[in-house]
C-alpha positions in Angstrom: 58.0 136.5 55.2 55.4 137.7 58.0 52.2 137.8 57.1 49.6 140.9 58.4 46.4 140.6 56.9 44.1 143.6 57.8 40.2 143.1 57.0 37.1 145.7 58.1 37.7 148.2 55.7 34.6 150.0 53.7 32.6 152.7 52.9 30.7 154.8 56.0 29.1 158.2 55.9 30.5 161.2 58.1 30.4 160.4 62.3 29.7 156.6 61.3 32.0 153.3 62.8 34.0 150.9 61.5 36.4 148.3 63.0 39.6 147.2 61.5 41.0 143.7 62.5 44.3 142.9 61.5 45.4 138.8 62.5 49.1 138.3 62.7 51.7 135.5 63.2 51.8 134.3 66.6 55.7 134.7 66.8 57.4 138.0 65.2 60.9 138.1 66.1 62.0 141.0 68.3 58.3 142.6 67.0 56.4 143.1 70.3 53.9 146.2 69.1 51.3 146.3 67.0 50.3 149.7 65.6 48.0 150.9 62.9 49.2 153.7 60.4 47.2 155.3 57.1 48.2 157.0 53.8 46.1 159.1 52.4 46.1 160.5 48.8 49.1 162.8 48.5 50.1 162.0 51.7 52.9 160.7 54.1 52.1 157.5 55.9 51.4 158.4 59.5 51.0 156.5 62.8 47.3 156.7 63.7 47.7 154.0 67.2 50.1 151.8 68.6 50.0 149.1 71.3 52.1 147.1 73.7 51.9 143.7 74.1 50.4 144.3 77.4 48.3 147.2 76.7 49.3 151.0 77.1 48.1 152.9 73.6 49.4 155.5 71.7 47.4 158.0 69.9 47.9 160.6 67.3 46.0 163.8 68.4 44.0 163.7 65.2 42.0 161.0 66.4 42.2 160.9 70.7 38.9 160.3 72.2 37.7 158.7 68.6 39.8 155.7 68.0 40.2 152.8 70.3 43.1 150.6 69.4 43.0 147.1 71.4 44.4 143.6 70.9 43.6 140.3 71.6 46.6 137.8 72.3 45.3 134.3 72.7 43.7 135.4 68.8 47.2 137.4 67.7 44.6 140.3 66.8 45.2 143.9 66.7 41.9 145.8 66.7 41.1 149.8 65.7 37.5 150.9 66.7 37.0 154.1 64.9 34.4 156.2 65.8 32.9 159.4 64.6 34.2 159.3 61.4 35.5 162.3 59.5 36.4 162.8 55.6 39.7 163.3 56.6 40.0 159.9 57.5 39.6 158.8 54.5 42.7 156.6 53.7 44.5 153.4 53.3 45.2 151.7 56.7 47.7 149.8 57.5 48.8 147.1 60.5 52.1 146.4 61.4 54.8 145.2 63.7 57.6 146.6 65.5 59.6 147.2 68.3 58.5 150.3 69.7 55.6 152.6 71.4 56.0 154.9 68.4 53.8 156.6 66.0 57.0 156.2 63.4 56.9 154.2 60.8 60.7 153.6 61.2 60.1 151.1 64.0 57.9 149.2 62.2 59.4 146.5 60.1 56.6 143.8 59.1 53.4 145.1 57.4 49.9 144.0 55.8 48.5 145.1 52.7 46.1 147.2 54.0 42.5 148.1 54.2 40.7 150.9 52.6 38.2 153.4 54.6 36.4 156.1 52.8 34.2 158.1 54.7 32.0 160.3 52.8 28.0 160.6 52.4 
């Protein structure tokens, strides 16, 4: 079984930080992409940022120009820097693996437990 394990999670009032980290296997079969993704309550998953192995993001337009998503290699890391923070990002995030630049969950076979973020004052 493939192991995710997402940490950075928390509580941070409205137009506050926080950054997720998400370590992974060195080796996922046929799994080249890292992506993050989020429920929130009552809600569909959805892709929030995705990555290549050699760089080249995808956003969703909810959160261009305020999420970085990065990763580090030699430390099989997957990063999300998220900045000004909204309520409405309040959710449960999630890291994952797949093969494809996609926002779809459908692509993304391995997954990590997740990581709560509340954002509220």
């Amino acid at each position: 079984e493939v192991q995710l394990v997402e940490s950075g999670g928390g509580l941070v009032q409205p137009g506050g930080s926080l950054n997720l980290s998400c370590v992974y296997p060195a080796y996922i079969h046929g799994s080249t992409y890292r992506g993050w993704f989020r429920r929130s309550p009552g809600k569909a998953r959805e892709g929030v940022a995705v990555i290549g192995f050699g760089g080249s993001p995808l956003y969703a337009d909810s959160v261009k120009g305020r999420f970085t998503i990065s990763r580090d290699n030699s430390r099989n890391t997957v990063y999300l820097l998220m900045n000004s923070l909204r309520p409405e990002d309040t959710a449960m995030y999630y890291c994952a693996a797949g093969r494809a630049l996609s926002l779809g969950e459908q692509w993304y076979q391995d997954w990590g437990q997740g990581t709560q973020v509340t954002v509220s004052s």
